[in-house]
SEMARKE-497394 format. One line per 10 residues: number of its first residue (from 0); their letters; for each residue x, y, z of N, C-alpha, C. Coordinates in steps of 0.001 Angstrom, whole numbers. Example, Ala and Ser with C-alpha at 12.3 -4.5 7.8 and 13.67 -1.06 7.14 Angstrom:
2
0) as) 13190:-5690:7800:12300:-4500:7800:13200:-3300:7800  12850:-2250:7080:13670:-1060:7140:12900:30:7870 $
//
This chain:
332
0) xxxxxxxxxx) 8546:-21134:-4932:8861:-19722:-4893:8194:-19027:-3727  6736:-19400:-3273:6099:-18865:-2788:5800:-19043:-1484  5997:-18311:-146:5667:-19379:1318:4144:-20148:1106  3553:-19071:575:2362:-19532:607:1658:-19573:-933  969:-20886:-1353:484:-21534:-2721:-765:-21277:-3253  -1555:-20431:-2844:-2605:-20652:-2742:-3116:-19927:-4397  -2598:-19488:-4850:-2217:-19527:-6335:-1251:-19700:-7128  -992:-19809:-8536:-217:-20185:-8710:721:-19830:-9038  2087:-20169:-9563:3337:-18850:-9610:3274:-18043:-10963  2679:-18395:-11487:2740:-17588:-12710:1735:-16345:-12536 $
10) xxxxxxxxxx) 1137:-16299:-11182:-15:-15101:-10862:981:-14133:-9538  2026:-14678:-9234:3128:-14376:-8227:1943:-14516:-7170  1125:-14901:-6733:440:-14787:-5279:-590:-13532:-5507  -1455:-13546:-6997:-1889:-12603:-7063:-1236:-11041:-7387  -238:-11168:-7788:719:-9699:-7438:1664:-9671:-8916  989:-9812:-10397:1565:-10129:-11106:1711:-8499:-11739  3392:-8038:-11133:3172:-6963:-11470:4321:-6258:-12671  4728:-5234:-13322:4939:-4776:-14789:6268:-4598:-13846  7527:-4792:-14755:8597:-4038:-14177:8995:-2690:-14226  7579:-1720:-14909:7940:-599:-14362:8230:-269:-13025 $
20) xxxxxxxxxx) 7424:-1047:-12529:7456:-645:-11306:8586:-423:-10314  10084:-887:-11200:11185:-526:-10340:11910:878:-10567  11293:1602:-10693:11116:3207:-11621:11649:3703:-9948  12834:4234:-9657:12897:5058:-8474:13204:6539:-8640  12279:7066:-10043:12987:8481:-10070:12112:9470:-9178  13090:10407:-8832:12361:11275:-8136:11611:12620:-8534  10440:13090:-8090:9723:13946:-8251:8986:15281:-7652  10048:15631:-6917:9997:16624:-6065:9762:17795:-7023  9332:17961:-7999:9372:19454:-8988:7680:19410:-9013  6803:18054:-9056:5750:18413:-9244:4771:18639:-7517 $
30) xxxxxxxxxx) 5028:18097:-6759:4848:18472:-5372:5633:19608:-4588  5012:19809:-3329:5298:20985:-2713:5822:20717:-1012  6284:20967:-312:6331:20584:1247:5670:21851:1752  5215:21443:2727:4481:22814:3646:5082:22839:4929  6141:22396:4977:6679:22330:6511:8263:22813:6259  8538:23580:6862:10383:24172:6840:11113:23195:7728  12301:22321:7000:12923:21646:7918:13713:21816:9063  14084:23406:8933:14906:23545:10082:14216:24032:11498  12993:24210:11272:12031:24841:12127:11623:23575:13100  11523:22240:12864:10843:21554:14164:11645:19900:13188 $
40) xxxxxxxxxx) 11650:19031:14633:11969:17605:13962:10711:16597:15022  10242:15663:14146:9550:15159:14849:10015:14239:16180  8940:14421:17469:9322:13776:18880:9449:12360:18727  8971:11739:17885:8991:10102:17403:9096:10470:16160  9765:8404:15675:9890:8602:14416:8490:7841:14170  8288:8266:13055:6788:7750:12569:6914:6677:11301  6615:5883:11269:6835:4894:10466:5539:4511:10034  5156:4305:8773:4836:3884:7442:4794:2607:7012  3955:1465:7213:4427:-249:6612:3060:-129:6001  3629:-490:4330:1581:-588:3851:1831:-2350:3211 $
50) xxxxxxxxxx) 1004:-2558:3011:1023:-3613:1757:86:-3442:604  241:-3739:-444:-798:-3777:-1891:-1140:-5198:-1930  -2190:-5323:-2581:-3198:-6623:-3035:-4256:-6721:-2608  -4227:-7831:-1728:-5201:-8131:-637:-5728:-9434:-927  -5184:-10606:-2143:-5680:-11345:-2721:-5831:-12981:-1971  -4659:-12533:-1264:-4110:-14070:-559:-4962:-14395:1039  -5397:-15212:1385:-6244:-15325:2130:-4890:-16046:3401  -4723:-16569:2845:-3474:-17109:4214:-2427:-16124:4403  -1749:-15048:4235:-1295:-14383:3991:-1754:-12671:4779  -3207:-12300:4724:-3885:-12231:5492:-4210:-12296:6735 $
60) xxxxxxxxxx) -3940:-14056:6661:-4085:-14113:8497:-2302:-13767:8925  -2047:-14756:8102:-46:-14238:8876:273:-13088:9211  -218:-11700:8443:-219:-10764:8458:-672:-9936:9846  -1703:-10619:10069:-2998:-9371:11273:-1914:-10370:12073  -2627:-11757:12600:-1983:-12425:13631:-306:-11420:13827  743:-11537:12931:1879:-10969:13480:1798:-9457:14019  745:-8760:13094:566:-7404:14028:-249:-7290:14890  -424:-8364:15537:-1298:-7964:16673:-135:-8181:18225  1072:-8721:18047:1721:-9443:18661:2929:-8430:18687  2684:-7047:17544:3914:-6678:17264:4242:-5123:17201 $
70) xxxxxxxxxx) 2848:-4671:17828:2980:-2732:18042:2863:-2302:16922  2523:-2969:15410:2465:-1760:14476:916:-2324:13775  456:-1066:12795:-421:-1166:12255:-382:-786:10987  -944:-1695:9895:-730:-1427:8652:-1349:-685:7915  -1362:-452:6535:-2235:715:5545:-2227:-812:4799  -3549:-1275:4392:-3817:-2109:3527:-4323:-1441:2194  -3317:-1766:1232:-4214:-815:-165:-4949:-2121:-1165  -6374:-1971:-996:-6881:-3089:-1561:-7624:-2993:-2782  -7475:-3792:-3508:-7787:-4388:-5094:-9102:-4624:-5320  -9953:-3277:-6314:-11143:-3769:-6053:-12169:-5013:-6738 $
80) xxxxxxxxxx) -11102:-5354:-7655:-11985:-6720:-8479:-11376:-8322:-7729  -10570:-7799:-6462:-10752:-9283:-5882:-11916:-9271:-4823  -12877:-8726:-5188:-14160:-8592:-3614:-15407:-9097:-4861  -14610:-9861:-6176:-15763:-9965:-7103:-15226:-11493:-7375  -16158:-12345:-6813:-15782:-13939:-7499:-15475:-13996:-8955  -15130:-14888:-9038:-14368:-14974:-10806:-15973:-14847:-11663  -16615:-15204:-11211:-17976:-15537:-12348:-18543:-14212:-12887  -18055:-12851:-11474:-18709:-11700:-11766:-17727:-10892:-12666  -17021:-11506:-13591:-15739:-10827:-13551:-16225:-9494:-14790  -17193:-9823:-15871:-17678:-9255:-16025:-18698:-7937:-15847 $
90) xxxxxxxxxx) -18761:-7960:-14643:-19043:-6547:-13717:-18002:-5318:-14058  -16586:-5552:-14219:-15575:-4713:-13906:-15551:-4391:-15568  -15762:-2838:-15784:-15398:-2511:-17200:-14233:-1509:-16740  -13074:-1939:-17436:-11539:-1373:-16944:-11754:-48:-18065  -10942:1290:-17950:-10730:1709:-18495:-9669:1402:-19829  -9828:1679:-21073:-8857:1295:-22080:-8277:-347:-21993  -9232:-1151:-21954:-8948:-2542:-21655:-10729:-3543:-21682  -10387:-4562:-22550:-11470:-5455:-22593:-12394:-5653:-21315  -13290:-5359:-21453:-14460:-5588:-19918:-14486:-7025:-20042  -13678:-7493:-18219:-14256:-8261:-17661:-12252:-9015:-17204 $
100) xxxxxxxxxx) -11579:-8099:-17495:-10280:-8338:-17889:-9397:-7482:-16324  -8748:-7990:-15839:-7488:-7486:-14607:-6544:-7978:-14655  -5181:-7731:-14909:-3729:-8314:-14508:-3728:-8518:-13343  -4334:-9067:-12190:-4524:-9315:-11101:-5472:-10794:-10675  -6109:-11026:-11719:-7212:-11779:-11647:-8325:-11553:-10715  -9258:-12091:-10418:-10378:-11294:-9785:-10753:-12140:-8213  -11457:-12458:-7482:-11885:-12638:-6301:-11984:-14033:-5863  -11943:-15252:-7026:-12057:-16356:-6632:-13412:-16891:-6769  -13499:-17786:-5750:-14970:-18460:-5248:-15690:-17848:-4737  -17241:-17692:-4776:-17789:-16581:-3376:-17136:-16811:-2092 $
110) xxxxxxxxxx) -16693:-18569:-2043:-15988:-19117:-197:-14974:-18414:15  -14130:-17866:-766:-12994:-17221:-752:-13133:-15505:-773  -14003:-15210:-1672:-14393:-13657:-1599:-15191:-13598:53  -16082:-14348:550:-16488:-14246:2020:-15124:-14038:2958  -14241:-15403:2576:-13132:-15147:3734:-12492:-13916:3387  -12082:-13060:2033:-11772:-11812:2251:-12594:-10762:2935  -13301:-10757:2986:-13898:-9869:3395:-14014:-10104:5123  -14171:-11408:5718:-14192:-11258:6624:-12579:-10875:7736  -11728:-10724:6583:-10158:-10391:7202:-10102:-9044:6849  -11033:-8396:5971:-10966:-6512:5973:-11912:-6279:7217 $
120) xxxxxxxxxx) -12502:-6288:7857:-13449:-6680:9025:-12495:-6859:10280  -11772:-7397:10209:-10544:-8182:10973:-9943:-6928:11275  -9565:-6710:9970:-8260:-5660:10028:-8969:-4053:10800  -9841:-4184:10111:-10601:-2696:10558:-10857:-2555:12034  -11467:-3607:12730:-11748:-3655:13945:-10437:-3505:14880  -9209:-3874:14261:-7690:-4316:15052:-6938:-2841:15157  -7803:-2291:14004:-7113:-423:14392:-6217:-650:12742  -6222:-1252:11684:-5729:-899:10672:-6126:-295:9709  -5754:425:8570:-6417:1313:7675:-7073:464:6184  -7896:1023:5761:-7994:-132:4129:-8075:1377:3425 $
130) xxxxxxxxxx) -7274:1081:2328:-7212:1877:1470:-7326:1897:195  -7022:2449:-1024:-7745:1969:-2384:-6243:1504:-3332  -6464:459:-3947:-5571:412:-5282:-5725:428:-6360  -6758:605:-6786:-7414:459:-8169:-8197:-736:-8002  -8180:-1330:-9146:-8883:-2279:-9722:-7815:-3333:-10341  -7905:-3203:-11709:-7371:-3834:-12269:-5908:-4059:-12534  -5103:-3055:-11621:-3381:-3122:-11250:-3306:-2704:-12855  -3922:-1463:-13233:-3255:-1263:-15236:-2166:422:-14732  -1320:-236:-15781:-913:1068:-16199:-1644:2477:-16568  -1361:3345:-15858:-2487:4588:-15924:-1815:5595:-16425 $
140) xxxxxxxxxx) -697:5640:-16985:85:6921:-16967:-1354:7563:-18452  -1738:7149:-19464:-2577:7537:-20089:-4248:7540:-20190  -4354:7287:-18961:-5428:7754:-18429:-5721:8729:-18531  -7411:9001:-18645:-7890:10590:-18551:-8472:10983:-17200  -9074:12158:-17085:-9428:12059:-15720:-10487:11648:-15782  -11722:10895:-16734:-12688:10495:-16676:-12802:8950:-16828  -11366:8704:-17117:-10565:7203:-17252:-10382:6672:-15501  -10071:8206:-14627:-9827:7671:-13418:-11003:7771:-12440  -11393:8812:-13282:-13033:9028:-11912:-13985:7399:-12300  -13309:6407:-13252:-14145:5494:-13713:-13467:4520:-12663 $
150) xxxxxxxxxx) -12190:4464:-12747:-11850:3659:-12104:-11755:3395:-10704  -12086:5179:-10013:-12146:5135:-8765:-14031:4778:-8349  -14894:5217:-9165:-16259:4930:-8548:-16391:3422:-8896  -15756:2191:-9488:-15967:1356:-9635:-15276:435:-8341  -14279:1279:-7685:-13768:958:-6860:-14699:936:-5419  -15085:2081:-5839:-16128:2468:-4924:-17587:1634:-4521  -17789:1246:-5993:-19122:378:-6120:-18991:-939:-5537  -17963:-1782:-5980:-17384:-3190:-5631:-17190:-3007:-3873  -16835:-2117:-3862:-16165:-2601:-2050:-17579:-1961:-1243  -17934:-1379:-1619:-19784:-852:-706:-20818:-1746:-588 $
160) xxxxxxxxxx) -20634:-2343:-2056:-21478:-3478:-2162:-21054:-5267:-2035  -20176:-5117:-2031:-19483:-6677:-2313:-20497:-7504:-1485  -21008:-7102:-756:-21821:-8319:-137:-23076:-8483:-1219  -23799:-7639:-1094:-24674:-7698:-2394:-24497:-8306:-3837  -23903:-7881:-4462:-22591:-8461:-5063:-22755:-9484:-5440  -21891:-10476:-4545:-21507:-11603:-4445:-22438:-12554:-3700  -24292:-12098:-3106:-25331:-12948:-2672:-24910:-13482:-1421  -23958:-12519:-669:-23581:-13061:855:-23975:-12234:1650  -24838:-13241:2811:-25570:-12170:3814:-24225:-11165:5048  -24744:-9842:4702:-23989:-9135:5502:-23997:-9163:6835 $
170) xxxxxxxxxx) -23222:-9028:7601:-23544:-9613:9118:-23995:-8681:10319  -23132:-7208:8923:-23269:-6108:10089:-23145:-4864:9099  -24000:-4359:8151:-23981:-3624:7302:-23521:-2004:8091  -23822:-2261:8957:-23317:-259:9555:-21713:-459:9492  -21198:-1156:10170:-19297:-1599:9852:-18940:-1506:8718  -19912:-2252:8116:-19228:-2434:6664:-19760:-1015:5945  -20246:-295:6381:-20444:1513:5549:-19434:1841:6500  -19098:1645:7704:-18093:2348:8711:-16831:2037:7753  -16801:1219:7353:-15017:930:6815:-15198:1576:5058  -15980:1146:4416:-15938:2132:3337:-15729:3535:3093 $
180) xxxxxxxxxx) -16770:4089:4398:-16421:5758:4541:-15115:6017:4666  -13920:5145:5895:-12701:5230:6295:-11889:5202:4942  -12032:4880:3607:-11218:5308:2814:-10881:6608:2075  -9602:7005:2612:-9278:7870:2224:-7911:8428:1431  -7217:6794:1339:-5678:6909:485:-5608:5937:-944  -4865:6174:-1320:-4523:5704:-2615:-2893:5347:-2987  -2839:4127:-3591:-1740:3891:-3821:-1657:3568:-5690  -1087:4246:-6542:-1360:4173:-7989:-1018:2719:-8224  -1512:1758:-8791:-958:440:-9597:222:666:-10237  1488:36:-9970:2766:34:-10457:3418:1779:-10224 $
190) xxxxxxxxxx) 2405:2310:-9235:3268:3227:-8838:3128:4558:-10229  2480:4408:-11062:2334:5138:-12152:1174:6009:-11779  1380:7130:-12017:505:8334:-12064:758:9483:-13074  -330:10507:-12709:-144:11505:-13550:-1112:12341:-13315  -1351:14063:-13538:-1910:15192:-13238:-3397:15094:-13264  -3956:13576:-13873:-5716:13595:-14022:-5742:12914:-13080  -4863:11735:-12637:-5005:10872:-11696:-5430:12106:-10160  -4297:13010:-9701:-5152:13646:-8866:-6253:14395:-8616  -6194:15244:-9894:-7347:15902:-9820:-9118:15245:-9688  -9089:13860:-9954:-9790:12854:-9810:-9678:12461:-8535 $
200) xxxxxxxxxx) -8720:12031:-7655:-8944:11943:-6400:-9200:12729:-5463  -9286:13711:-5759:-9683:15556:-5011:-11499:15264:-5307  -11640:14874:-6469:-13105:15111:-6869:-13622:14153:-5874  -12902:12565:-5894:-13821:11648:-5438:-13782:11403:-3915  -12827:12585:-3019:-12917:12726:-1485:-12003:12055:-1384  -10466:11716:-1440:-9481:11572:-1224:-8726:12023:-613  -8172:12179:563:-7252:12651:1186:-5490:12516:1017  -5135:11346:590:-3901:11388:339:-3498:10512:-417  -2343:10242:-976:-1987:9437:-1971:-513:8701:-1781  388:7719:-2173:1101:7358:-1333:2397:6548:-2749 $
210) xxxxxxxxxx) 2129:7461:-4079:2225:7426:-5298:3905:7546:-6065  4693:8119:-5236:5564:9240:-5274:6606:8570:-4615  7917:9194:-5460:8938:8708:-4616:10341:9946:-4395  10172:10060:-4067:11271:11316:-3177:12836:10635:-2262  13858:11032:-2222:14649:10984:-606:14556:11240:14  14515:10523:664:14720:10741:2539:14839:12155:2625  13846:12657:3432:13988:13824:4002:13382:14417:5173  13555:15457:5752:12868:15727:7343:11698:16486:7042  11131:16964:5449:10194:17808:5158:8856:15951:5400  8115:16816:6220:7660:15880:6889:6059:15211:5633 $
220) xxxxxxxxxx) 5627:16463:5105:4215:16141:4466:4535:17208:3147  4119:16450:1985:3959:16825:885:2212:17208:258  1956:18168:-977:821:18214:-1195:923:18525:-3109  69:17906:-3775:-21:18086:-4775:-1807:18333:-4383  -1409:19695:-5420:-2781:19948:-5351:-3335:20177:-3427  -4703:19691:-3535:-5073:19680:-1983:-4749:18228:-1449  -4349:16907:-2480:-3958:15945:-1871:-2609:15583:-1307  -2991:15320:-309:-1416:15046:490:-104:14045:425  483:14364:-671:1640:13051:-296:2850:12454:608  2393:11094:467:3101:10378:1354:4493:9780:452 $
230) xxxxxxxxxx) 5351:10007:168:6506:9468:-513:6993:8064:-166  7259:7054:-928:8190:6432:-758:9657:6629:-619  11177:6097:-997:12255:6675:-392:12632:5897:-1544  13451:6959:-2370:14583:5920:-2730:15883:5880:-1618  16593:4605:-1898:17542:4171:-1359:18659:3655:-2103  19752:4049:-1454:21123:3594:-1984:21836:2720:-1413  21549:1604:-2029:21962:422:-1185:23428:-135:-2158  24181:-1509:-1372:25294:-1573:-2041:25173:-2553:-3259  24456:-2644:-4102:23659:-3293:-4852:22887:-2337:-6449  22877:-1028:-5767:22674:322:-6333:21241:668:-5803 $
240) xxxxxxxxxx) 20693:1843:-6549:19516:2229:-6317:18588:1663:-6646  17201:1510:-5316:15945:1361:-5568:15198:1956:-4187  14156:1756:-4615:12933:2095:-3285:12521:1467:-2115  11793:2364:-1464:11825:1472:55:10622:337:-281  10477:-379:-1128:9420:-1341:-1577:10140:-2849:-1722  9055:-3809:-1418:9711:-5132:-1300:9784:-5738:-3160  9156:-5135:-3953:9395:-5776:-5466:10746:-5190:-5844  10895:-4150:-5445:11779:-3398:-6168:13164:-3842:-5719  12883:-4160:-4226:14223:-5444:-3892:14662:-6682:-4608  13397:-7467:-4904:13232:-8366:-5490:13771:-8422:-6850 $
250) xxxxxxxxxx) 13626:-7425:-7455:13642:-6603:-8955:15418:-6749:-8746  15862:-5851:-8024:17063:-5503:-7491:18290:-7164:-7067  17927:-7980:-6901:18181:-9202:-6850:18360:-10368:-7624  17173:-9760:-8631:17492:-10888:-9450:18863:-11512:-9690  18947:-13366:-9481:19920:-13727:-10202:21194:-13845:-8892  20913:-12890:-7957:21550:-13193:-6070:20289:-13437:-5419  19775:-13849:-5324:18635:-14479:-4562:18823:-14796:-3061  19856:-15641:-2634:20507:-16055:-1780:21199:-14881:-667  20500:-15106:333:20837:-13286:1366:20063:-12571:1342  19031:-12548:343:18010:-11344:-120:17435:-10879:1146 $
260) xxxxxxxxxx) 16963:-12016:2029:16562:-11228:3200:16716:-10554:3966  18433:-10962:4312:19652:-10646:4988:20059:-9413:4534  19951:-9069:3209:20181:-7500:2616:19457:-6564:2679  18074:-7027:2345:16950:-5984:2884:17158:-5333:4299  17467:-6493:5144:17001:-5958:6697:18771:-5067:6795  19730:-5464:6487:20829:-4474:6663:20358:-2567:6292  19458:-3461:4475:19702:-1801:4185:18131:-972:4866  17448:-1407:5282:16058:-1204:6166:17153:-722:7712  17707:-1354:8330:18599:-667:9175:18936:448:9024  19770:495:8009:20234:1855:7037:19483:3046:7335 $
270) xxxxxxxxxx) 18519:2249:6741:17164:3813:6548:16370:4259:7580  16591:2810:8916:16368:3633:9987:17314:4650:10523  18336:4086:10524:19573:4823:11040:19455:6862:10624  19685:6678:9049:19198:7578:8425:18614:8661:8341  17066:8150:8928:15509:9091:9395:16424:9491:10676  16915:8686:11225:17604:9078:12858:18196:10569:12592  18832:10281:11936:20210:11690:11779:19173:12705:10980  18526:12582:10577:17832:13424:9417:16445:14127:10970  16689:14257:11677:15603:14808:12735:14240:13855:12392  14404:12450:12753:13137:11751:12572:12522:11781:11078 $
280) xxxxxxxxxx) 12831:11773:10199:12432:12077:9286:11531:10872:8808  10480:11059:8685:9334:10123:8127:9877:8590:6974  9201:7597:7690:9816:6132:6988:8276:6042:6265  8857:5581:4906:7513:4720:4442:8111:3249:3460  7501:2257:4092:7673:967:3448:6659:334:2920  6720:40:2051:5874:-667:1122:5569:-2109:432  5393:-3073:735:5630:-4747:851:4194:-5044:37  3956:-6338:-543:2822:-6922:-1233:1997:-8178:-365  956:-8271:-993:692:-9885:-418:922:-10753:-1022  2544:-10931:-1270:3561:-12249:-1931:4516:-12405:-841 $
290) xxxxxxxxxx) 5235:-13877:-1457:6165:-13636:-731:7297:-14277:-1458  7940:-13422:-2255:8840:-13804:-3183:10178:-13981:-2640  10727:-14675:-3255:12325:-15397:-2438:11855:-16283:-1188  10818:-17156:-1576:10521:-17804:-427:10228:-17191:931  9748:-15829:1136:9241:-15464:1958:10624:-14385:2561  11992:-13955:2379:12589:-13425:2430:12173:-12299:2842  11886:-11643:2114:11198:-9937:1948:10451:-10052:3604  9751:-10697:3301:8518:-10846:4604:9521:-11112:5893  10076:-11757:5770:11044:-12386:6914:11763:-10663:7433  12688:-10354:6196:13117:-9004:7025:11660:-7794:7449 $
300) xxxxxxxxxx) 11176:-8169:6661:10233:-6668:7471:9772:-7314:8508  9868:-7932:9282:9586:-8596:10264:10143:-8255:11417  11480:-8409:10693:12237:-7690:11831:12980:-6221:12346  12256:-6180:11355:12712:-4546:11255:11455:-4137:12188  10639:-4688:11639:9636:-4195:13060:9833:-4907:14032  10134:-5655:14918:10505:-6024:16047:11535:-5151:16652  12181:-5037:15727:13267:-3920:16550:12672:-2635:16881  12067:-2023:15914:11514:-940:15934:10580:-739:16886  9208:-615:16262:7617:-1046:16690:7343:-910:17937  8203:-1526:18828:7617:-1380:19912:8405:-500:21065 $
310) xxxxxxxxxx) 9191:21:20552:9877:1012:21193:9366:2314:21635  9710:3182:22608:8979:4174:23055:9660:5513:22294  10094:5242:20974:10537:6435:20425:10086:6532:18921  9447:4972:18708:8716:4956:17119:7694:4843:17398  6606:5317:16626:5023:5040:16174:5438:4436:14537  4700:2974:14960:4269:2853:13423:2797:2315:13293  2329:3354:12303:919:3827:12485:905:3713:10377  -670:3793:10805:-1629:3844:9371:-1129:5582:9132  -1410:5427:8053:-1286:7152:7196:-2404:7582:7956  -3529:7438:7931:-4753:8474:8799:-4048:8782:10197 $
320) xxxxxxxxxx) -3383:8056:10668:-3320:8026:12276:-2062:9357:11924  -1129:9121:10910:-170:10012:10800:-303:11009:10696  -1656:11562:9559:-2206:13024:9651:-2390:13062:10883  -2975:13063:11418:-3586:13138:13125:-2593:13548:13697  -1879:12720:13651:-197:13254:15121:715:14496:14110  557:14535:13244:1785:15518:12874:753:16648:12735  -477:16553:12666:-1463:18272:12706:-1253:18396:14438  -1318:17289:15255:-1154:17836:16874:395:18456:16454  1249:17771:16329:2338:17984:16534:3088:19475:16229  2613:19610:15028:3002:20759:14270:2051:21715:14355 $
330) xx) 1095:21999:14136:-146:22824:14023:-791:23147:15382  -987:22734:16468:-1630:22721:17342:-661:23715:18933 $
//
């Protein structure tokens, strides 16, 4: 199933995730836009590629290696009980769930929690973003906000300390506070949220969230609350509706397997095409560290950035880099 084995399929590559997650309804009633569309369209299109996990160590390298070769830079949203070898697994007390417990499974070997860490290091230095996913990939819609301020300072604790942690000498402790401070986004586990979830990320210095799924549109930046959202897209593909996300393709496939790649990258065309006519209107894509359909998924976003990426009319940039150009752009 998997390009790469390095666990086993019944863990999907680390990425064993709920089929809520093919939920593409939209939610434009509880967010706000602060930008009038007919007033300005952006000079580039700005593009959006994140991935969730962070579990797979070969996967990892395929990853940086191809963006270094390829003009774009990613938003890594990373998992904070894989920076904890399996032995510590007991460290992690989940909200509303047995301590010591993740639908994700946890960090491995310390040899393996070292090599993660030394590819967030990687990534950070290469100009990419690390960002937060939780912990334990749980369903949060009943979460409290003291359910999430738990889950975000634990997030917090594991990735500050992981070297400590896990009894591995740090090599360069100021970097490694340099890249912790740099978090500032959030991506909800299975995409599930709810009104404590933000008000909890406002408390714990959060800047934006990436939770949400909206259409395509030229309203460039959303805000719930003071946090800023980044939408995903639903899409109408000939297959029916889902999101600009690689499970939800997958989800969307079941049972045609065969082309899957070949369909993605048509309807990823699409949605460039799309943002085109729509005055640049902001892309966000969303992919895992799996690679289901034999690497399919991965194969088209591949090329969707090749086409794209390096052109002198797209930026595809980390969400931080995106605040940055659209406050010059617009504000300045």
């Amino acid at each position: 199933m998997a390009e790469f084995s390095e666990t086993s399929q019944t863990k999907n590559n680390g990425e064993q995730i709920s089929q809520k997650n093919i939920s593409f309804m939209e939610v434009d009633k509880k967010i706000k836009s602060n930008y009038d569309a007919q007033s300005n369209s952006n000079t580039k299109l700005l593009v959006n590629i994140a991935l969730d996990g962070s579990e797979n160590i070969a996967v990892w390298k395929d990853t940086l290696d191809f963006a270094k070769e390829n003009s774009v830079k990613f938003t890594f949203f990373i998992v904070g009980v894989h920076l904890l070898q399996d032995s510590l697994a007991a460290l992690y007390d989940p909200p509303r769930h047995q301590r010591g417990r993740s639908d994700v499974g946890f960090g491995g070997s310390k040899a393996r929690v070292e090599s993660r860490l030394n590819m967030l290091r990687r990534a950070f230095r290469e100009g990419h973003e690390i960002a937060g996913h939780g912990n334990g990939h749980w369903d949060g819609s009943e979460f409290t906000y003291e359910d999430w301020v738990s889950e975000l300072r634990q997030f917090d604790y594991f990735f500050r300390n992981a070297y400590e942690i896990n009894h591995i000498v740090n090599p360069d402790p100021q970097e490694w506070n340099s890249i912790a401070d740099s978090i500032v986004g959030f991506r909800a586990p299975l995409l599930i949220n709810n009104k404590e979830m933000y008000k909890a990320l406002e408390d714990m210095g959060y800047i934006y969230d990436t939770s949400l799924v909206l259409a395509l549109t030229s309203k460039y930046q959303y805000r719930y609350n003071d946090i800023i959202i980044f939408p995903l897209n639903s899409l109408e593909t000939d297959l029916g509706k889902t999101i600009s996300m690689d499970y939800n393709f997958f989800m969307l496939d079941k049972g045609r397997e065969p082309g899957a790649g070949a369909r993605m990258l048509r309807e990823y065309r699409r949605y460039f095409s799309q943002a085109s006519e729509e005055g640049n209107a902001p892309i966000q894509i969303g992919h895992h560290f799996a690679r289901w359909n034999d690497g399919a998924y991965w194969w088209a976003l591949k090329e969707i950035i090749r086409e794209h990426c390096k052109s002198e009319f797209t930026s595809c940039v980390t969400f931080s880099e995106r605040i940055r150009l659209e406050g010059i752009h617009f504000f300045n």
